[in-house]
mmCIF file of the N, C-alpha and C atoms, coordinates in Angstrom:
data_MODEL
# 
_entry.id   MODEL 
# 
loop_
_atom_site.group_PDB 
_atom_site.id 
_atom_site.type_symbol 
_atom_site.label_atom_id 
_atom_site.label_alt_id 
_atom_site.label_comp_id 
_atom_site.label_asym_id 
_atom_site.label_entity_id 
_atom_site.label_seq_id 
_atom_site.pdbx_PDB_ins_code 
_atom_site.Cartn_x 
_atom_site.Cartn_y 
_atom_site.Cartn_z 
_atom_site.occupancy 
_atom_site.B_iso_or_equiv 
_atom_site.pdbx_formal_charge 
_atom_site.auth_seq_id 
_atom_site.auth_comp_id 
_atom_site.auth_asym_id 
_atom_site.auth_atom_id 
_atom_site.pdbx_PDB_model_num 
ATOM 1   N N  . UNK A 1 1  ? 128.061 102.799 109.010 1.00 0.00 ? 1  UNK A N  1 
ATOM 2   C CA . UNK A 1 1  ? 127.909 102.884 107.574 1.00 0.00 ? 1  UNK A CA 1 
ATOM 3   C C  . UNK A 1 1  ? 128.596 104.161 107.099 1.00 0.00 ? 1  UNK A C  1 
ATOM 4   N N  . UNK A 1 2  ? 129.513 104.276 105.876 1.00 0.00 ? 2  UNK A N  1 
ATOM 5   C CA . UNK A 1 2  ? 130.470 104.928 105.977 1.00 0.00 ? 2  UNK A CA 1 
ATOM 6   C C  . UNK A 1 2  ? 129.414 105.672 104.649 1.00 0.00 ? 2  UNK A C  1 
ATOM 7   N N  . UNK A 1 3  ? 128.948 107.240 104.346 1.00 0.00 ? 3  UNK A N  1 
ATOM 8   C CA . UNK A 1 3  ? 129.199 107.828 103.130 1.00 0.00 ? 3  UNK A CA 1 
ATOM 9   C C  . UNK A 1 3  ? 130.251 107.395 102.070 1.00 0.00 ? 3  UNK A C  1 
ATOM 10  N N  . UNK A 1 4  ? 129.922 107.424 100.747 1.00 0.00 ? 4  UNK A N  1 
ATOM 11  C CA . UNK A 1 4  ? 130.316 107.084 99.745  1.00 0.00 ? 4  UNK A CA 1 
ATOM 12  C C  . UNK A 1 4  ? 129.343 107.851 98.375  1.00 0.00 ? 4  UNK A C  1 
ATOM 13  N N  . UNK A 1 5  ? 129.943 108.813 97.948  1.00 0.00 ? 5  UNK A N  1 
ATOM 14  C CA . UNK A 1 5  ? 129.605 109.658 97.032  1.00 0.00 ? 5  UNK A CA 1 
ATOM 15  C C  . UNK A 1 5  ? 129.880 108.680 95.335  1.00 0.00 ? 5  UNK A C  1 
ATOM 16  N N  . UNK A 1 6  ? 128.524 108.492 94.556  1.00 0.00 ? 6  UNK A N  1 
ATOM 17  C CA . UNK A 1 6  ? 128.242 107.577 93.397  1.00 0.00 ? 6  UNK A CA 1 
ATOM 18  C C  . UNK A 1 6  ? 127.849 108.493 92.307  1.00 0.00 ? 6  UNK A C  1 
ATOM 19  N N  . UNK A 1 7  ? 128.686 108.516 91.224  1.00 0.00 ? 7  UNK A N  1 
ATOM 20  C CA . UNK A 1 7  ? 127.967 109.048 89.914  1.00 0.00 ? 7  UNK A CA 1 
ATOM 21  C C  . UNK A 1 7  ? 126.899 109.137 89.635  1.00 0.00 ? 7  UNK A C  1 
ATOM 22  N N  . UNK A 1 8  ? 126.688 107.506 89.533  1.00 0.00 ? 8  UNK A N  1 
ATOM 23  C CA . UNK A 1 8  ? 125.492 106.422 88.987  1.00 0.00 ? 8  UNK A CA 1 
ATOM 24  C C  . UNK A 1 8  ? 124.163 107.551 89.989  1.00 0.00 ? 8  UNK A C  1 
ATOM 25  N N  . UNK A 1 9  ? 124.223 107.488 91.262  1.00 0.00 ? 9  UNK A N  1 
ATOM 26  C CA . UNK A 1 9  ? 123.331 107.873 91.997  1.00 0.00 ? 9  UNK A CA 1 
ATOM 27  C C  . UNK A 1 9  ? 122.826 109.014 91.562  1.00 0.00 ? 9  UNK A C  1 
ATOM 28  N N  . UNK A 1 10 ? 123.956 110.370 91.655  1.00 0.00 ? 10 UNK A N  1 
ATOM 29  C CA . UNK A 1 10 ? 123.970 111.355 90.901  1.00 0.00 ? 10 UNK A CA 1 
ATOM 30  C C  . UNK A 1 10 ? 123.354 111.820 90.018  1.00 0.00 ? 10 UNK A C  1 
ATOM 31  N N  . UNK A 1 11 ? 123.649 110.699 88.568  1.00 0.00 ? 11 UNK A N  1 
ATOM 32  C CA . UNK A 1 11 ? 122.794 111.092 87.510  1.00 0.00 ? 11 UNK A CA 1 
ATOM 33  C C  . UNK A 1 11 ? 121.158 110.302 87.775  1.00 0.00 ? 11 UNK A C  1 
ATOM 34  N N  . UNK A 1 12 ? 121.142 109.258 88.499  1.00 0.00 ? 12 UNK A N  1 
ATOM 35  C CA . UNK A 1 12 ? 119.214 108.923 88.644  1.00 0.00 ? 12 UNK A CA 1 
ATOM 36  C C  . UNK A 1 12 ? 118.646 110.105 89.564  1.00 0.00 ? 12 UNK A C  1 
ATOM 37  N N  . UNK A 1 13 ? 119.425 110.440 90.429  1.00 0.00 ? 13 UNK A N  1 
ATOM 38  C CA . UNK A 1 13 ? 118.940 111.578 91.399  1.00 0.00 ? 13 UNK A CA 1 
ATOM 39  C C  . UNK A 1 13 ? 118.244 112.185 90.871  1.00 0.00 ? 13 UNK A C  1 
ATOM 40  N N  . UNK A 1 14 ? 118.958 113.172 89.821  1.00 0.00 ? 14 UNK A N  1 
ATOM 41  C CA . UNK A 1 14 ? 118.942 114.355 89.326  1.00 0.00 ? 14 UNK A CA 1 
ATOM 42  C C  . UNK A 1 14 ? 117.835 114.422 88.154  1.00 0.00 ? 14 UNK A C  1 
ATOM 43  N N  . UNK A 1 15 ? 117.692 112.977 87.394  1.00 0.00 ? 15 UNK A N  1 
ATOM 44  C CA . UNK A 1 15 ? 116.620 112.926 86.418  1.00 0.00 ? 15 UNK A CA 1 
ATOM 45  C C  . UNK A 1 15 ? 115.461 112.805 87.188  1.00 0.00 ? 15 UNK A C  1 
ATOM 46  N N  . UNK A 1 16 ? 115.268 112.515 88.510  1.00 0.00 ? 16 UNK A N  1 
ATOM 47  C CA . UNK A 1 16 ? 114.193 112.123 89.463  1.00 0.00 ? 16 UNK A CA 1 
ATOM 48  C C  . UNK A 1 16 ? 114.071 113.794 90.204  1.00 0.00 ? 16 UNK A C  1 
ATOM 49  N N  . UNK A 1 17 ? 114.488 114.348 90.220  1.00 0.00 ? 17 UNK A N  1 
ATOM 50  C CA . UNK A 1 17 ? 114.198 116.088 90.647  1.00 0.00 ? 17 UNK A CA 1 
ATOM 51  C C  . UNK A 1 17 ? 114.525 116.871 89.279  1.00 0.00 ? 17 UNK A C  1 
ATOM 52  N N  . UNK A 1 18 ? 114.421 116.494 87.979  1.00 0.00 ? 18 UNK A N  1 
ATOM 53  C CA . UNK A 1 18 ? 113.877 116.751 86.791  1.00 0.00 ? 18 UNK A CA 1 
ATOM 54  C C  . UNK A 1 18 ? 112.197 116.392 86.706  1.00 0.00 ? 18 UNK A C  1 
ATOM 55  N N  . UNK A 1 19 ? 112.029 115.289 87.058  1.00 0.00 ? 19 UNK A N  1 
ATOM 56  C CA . UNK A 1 19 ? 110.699 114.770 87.165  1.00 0.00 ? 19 UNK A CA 1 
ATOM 57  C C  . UNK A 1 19 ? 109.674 115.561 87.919  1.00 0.00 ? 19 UNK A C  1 
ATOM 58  N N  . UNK A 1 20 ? 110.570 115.358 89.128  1.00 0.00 ? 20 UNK A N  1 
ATOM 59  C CA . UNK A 1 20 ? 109.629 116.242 90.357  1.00 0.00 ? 20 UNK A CA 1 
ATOM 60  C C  . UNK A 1 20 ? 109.460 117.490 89.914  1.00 0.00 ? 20 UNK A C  1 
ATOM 61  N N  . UNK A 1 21 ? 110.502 118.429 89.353  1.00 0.00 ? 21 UNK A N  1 
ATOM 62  C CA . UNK A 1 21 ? 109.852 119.932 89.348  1.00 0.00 ? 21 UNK A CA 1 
ATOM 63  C C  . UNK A 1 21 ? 109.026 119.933 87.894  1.00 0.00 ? 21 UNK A C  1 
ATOM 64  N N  . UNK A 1 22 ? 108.970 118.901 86.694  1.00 0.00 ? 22 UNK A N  1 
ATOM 65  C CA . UNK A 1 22 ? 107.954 118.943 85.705  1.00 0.00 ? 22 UNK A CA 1 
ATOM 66  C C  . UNK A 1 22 ? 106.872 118.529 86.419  1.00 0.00 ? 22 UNK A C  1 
ATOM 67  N N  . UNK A 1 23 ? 106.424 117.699 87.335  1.00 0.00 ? 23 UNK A N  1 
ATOM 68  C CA . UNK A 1 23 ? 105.023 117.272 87.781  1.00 0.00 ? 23 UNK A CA 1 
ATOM 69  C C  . UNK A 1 23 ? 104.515 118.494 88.762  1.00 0.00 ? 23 UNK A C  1 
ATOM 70  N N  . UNK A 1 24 ? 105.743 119.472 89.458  1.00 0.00 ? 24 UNK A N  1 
ATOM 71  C CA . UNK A 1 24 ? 104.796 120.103 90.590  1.00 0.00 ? 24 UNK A CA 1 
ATOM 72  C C  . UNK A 1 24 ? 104.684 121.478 89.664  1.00 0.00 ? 24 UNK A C  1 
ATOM 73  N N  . UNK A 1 25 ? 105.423 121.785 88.529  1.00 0.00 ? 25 UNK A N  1 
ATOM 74  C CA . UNK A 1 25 ? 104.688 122.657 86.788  1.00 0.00 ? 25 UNK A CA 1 
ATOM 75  C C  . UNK A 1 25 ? 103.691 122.475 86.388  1.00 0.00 ? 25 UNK A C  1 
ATOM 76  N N  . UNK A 1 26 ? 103.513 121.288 86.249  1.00 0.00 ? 26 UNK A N  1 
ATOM 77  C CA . UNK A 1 26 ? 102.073 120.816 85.445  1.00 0.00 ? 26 UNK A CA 1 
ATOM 78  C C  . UNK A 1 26 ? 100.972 120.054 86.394  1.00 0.00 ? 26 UNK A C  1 
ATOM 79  N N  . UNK A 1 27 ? 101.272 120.155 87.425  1.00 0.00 ? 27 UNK A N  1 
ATOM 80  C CA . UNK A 1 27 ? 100.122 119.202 89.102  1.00 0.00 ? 27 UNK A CA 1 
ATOM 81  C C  . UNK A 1 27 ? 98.792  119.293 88.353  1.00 0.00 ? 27 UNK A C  1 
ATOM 82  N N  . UNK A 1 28 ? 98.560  120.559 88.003  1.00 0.00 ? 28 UNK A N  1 
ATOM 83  C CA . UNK A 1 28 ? 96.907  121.147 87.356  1.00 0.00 ? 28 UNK A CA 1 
ATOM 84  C C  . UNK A 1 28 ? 96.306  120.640 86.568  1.00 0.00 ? 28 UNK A C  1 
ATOM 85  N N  . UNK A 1 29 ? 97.449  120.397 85.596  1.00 0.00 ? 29 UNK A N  1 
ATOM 86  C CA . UNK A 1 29 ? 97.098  119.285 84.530  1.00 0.00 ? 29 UNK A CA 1 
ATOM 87  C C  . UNK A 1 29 ? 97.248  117.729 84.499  1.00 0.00 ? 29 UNK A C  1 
ATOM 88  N N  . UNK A 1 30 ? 97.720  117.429 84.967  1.00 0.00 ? 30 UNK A N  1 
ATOM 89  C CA . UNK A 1 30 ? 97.909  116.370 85.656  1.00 0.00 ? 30 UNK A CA 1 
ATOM 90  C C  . UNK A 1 30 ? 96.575  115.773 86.371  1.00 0.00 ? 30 UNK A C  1 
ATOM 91  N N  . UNK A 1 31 ? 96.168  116.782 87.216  1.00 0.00 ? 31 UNK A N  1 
ATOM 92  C CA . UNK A 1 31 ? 95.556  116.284 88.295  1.00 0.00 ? 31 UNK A CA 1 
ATOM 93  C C  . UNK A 1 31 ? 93.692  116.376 87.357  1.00 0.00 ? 31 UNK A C  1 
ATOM 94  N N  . UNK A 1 32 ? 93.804  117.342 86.950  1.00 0.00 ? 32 UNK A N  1 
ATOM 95  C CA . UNK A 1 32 ? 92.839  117.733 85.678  1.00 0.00 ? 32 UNK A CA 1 
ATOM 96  C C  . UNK A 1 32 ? 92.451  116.249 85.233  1.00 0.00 ? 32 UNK A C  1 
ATOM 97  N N  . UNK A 1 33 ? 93.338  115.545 84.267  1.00 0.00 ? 33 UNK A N  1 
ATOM 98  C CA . UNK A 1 33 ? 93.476  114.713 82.974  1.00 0.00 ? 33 UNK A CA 1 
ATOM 99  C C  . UNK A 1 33 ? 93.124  113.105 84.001  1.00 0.00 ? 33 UNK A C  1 
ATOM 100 N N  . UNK A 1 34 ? 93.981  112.827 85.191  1.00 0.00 ? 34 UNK A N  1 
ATOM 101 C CA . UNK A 1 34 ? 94.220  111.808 85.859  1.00 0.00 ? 34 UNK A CA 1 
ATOM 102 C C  . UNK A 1 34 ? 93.058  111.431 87.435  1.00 0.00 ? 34 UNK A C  1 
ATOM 103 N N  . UNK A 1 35 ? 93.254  112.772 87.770  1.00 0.00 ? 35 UNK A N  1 
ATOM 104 C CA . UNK A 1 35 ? 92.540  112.797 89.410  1.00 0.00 ? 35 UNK A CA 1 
ATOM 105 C C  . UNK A 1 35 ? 90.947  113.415 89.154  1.00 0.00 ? 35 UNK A C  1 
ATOM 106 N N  . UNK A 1 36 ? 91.228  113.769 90.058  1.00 0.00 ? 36 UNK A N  1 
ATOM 107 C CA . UNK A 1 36 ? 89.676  114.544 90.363  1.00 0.00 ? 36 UNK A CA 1 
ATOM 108 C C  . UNK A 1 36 ? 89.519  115.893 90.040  1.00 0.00 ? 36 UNK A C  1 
ATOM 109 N N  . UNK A 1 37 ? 89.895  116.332 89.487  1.00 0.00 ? 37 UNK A N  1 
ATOM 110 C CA . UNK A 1 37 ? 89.847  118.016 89.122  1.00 0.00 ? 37 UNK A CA 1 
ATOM 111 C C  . UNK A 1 37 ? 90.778  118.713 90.429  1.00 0.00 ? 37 UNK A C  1 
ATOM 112 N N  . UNK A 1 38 ? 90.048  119.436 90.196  1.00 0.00 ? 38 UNK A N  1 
ATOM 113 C CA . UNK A 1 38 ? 90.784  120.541 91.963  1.00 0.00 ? 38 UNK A CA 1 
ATOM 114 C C  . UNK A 1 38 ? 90.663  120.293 93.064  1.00 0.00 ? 38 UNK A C  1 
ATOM 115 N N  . UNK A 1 39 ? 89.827  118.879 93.014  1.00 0.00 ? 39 UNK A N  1 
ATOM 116 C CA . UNK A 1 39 ? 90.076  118.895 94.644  1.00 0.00 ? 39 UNK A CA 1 
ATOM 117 C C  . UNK A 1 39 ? 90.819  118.126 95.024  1.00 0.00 ? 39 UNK A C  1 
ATOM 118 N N  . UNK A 1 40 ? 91.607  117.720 93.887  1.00 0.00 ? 40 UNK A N  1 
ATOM 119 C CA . UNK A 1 40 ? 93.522  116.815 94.057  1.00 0.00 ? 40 UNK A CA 1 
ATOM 120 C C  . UNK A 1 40 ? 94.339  117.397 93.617  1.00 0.00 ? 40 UNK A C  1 
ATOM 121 N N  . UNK A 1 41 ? 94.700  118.984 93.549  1.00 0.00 ? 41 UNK A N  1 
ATOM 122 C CA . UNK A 1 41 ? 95.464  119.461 93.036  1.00 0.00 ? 41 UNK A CA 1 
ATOM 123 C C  . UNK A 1 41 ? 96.714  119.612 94.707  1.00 0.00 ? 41 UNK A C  1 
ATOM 124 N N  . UNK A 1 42 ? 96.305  119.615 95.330  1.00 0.00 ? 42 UNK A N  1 
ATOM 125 C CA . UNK A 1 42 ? 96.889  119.872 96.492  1.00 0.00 ? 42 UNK A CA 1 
ATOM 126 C C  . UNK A 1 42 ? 97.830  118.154 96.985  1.00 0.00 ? 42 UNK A C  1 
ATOM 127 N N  . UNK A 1 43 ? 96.595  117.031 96.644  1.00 0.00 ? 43 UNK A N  1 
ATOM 128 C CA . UNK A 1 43 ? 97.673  115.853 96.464  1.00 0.00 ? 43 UNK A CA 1 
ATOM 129 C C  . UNK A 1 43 ? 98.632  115.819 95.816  1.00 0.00 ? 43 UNK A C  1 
ATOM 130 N N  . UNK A 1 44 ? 98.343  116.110 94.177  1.00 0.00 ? 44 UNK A N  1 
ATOM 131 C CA . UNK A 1 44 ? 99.357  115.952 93.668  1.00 0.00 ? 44 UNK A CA 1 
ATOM 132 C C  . UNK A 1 44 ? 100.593 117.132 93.592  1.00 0.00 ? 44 UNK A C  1 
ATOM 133 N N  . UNK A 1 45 ? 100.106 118.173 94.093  1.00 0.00 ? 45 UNK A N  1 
ATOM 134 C CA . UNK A 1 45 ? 101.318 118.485 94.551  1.00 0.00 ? 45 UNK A CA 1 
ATOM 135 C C  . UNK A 1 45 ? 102.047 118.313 95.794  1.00 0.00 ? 45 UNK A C  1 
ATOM 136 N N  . UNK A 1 46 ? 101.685 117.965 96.853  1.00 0.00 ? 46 UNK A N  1 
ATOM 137 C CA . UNK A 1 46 ? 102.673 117.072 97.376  1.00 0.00 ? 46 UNK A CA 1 
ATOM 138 C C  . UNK A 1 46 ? 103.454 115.586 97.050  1.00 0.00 ? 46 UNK A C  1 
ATOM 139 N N  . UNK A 1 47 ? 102.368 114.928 96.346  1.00 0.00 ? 47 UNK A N  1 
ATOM 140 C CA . UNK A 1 47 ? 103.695 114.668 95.423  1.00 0.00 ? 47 UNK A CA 1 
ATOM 141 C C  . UNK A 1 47 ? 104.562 114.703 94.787  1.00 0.00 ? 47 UNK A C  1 
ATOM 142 N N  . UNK A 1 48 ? 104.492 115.839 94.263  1.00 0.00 ? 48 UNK A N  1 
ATOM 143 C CA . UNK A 1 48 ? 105.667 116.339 93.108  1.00 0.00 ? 48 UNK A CA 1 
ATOM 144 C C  . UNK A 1 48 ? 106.868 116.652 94.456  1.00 0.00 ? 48 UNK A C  1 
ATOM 145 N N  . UNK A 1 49 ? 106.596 117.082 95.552  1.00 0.00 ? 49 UNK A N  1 
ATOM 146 C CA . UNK A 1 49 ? 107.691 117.777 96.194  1.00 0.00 ? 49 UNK A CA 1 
ATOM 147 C C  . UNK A 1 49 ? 108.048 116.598 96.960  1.00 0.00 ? 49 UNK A C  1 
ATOM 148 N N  . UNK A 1 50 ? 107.666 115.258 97.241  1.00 0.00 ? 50 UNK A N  1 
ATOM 149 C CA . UNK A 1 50 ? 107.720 114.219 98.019  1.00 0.00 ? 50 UNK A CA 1 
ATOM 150 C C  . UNK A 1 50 ? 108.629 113.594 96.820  1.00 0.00 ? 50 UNK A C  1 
ATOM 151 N N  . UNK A 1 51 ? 108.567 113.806 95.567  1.00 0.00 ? 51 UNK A N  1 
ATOM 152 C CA . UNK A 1 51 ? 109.155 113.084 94.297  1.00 0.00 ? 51 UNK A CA 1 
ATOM 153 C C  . UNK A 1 51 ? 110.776 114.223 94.564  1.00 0.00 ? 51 UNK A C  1 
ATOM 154 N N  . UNK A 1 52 ? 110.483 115.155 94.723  1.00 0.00 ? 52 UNK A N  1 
ATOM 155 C CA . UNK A 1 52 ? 111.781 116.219 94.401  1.00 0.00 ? 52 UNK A CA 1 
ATOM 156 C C  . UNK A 1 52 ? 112.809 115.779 95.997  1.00 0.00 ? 52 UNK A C  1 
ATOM 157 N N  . UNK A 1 53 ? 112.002 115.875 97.002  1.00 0.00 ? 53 UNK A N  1 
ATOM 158 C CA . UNK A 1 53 ? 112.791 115.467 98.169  1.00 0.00 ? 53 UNK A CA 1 
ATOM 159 C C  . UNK A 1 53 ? 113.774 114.171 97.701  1.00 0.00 ? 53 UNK A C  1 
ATOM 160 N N  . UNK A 1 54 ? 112.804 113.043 97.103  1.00 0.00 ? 54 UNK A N  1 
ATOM 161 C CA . UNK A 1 54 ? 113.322 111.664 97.113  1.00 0.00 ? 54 UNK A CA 1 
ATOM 162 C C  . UNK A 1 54 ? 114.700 111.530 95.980  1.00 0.00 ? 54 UNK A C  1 
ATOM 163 N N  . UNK A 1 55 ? 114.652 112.597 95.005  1.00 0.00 ? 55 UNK A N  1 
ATOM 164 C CA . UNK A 1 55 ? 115.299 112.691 94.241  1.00 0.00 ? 55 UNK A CA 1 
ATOM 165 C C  . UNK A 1 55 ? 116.849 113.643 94.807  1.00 0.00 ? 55 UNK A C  1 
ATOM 166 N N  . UNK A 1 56 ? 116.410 114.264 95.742  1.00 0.00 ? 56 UNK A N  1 
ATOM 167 C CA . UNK A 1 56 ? 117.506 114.947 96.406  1.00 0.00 ? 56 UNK A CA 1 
ATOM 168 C C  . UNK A 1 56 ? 118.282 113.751 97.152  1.00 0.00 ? 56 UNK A C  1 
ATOM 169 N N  . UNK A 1 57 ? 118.018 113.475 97.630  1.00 0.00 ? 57 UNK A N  1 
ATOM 170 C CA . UNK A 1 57 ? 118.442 111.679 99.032  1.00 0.00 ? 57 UNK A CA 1 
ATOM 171 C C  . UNK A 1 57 ? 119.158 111.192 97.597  1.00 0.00 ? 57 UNK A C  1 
ATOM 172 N N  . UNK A 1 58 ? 118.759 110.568 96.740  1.00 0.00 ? 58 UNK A N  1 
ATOM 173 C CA . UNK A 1 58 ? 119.105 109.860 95.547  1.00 0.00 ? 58 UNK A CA 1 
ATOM 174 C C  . UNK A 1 58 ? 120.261 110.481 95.096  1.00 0.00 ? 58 UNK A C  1 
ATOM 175 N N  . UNK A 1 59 ? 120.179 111.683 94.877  1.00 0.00 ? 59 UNK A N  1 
ATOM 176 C CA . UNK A 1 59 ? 121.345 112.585 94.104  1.00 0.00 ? 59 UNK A CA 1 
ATOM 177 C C  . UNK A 1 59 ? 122.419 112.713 95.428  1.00 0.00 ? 59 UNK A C  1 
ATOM 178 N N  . UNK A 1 60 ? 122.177 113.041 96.442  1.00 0.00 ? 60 UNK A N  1 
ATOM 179 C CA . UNK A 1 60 ? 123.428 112.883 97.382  1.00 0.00 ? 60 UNK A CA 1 
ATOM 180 C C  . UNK A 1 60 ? 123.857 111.126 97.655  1.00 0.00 ? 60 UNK A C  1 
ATOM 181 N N  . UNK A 1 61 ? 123.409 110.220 97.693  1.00 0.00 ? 61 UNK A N  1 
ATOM 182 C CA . UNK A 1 61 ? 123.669 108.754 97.628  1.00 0.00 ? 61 UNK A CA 1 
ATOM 183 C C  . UNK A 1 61 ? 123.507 108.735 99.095  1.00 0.00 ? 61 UNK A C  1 
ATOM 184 N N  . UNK A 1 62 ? 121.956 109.540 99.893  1.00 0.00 ? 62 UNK A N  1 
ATOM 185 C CA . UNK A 1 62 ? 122.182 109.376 101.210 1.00 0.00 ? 62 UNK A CA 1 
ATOM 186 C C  . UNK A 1 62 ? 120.852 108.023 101.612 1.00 0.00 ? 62 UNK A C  1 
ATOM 187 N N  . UNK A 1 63 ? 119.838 107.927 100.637 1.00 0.00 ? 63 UNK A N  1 
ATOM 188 C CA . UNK A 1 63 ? 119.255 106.542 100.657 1.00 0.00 ? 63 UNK A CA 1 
ATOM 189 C C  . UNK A 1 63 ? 119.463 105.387 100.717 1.00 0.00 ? 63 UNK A C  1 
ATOM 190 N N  . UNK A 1 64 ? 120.625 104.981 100.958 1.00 0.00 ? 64 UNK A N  1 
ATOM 191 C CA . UNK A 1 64 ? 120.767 103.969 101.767 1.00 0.00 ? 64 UNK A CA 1 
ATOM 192 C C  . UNK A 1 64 ? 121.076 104.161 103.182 1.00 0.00 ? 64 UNK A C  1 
ATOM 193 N N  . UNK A 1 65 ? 121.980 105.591 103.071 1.00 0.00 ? 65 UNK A N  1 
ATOM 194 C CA . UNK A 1 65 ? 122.355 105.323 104.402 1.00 0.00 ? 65 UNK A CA 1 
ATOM 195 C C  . UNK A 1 65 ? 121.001 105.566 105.291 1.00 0.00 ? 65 UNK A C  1 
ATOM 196 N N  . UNK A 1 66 ? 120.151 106.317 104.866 1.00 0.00 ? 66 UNK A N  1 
ATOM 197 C CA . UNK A 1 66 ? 118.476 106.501 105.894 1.00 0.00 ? 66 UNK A CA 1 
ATOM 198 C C  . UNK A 1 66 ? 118.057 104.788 105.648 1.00 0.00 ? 66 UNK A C  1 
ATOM 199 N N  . UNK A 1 67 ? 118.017 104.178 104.438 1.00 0.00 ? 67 UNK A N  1 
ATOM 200 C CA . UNK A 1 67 ? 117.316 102.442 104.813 1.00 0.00 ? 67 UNK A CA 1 
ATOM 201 C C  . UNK A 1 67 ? 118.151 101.935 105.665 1.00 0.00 ? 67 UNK A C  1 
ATOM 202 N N  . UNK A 1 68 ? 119.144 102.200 105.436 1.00 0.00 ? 68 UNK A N  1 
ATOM 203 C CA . UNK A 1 68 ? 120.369 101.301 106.643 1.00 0.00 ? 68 UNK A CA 1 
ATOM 204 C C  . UNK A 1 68 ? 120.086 101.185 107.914 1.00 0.00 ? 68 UNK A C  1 
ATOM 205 N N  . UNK A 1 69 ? 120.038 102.544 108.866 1.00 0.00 ? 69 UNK A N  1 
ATOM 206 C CA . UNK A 1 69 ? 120.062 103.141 109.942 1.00 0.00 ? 69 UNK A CA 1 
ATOM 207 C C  . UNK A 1 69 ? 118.423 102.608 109.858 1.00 0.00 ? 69 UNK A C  1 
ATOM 208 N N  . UNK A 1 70 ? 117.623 102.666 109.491 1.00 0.00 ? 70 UNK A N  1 
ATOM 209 C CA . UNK A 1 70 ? 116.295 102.360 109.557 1.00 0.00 ? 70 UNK A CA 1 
ATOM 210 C C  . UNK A 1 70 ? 115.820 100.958 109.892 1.00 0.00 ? 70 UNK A C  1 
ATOM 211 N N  . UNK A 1 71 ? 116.695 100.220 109.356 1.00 0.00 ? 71 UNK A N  1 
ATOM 212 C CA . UNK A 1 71 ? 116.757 98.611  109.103 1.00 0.00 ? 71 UNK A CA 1 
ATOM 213 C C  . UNK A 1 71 ? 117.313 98.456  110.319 1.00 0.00 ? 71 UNK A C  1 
ATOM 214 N N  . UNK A 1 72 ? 118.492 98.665  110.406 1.00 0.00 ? 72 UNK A N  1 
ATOM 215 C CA . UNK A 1 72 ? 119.096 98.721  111.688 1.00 0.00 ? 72 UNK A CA 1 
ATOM 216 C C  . UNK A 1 72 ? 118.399 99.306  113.119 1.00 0.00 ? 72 UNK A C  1 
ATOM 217 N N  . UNK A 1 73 ? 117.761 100.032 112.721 1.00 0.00 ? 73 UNK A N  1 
ATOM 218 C CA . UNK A 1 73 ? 116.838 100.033 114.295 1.00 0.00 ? 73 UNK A CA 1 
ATOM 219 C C  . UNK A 1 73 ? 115.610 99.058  114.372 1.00 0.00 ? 73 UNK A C  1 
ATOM 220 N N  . UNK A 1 74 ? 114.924 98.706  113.028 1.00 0.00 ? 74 UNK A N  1 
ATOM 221 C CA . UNK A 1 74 ? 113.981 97.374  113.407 1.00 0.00 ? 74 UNK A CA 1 
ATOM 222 C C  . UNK A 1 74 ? 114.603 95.893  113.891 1.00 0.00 ? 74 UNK A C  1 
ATOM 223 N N  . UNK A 1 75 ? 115.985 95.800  112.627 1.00 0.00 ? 75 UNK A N  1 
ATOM 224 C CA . UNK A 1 75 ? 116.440 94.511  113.077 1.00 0.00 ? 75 UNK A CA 1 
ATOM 225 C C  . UNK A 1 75 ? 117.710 94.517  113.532 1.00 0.00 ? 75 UNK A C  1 
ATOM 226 N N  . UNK A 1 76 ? 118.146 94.846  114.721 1.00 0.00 ? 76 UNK A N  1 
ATOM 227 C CA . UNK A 1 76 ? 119.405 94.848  114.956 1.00 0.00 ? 76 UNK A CA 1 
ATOM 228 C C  . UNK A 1 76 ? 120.707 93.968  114.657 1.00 0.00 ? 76 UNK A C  1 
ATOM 229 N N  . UNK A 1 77 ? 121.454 94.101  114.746 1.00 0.00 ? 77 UNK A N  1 
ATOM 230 C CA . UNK A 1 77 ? 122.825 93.043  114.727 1.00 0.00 ? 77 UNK A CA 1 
ATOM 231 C C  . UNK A 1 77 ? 122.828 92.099  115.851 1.00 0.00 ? 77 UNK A C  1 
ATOM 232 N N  . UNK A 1 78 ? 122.751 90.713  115.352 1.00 0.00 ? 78 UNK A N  1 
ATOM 233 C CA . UNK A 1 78 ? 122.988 89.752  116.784 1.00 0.00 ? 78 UNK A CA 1 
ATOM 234 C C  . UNK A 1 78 ? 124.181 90.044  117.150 1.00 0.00 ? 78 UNK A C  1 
# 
């Protein structure tokens, strides 16, 4: 599977690690308004940084190539 660098990818990436660093800003409130008070503040901030990672993969256009290689080791090529 050959790299191939995508605009398109680029700009969803990048609004998706826009996302991530507003949610792991506001986790407190968030987690306040939605979760359990403080004793999910620590979930939701690993989500925010699990959101910022995913948005990094996205912005380089390397998510497929990790599903690829992934796919490819469950189901191989006949």
């Amino acid at each position: 599977m050959q790299y191939e660098f995508s605009f398109v990818s680029f700009g969803i990436g990048l609004i998706i690690v826009i996302v991530g660093i507003l949610f792991m800003r506001w986790h407190q409130v968030i987690a306040d308004n939605l979760g359990s008070g403080v004793s999910s503040y620590d979930r939701y901030r690993l989500v925010a940084l699990i959101t910022c990672i995913v948005g990094l993969l996205v912005t380089l256009n390397l998510h497929w190539f990790i599903l690829g290689n992934f796919l490819l080791m469950i189901f191989p090529k006949i």
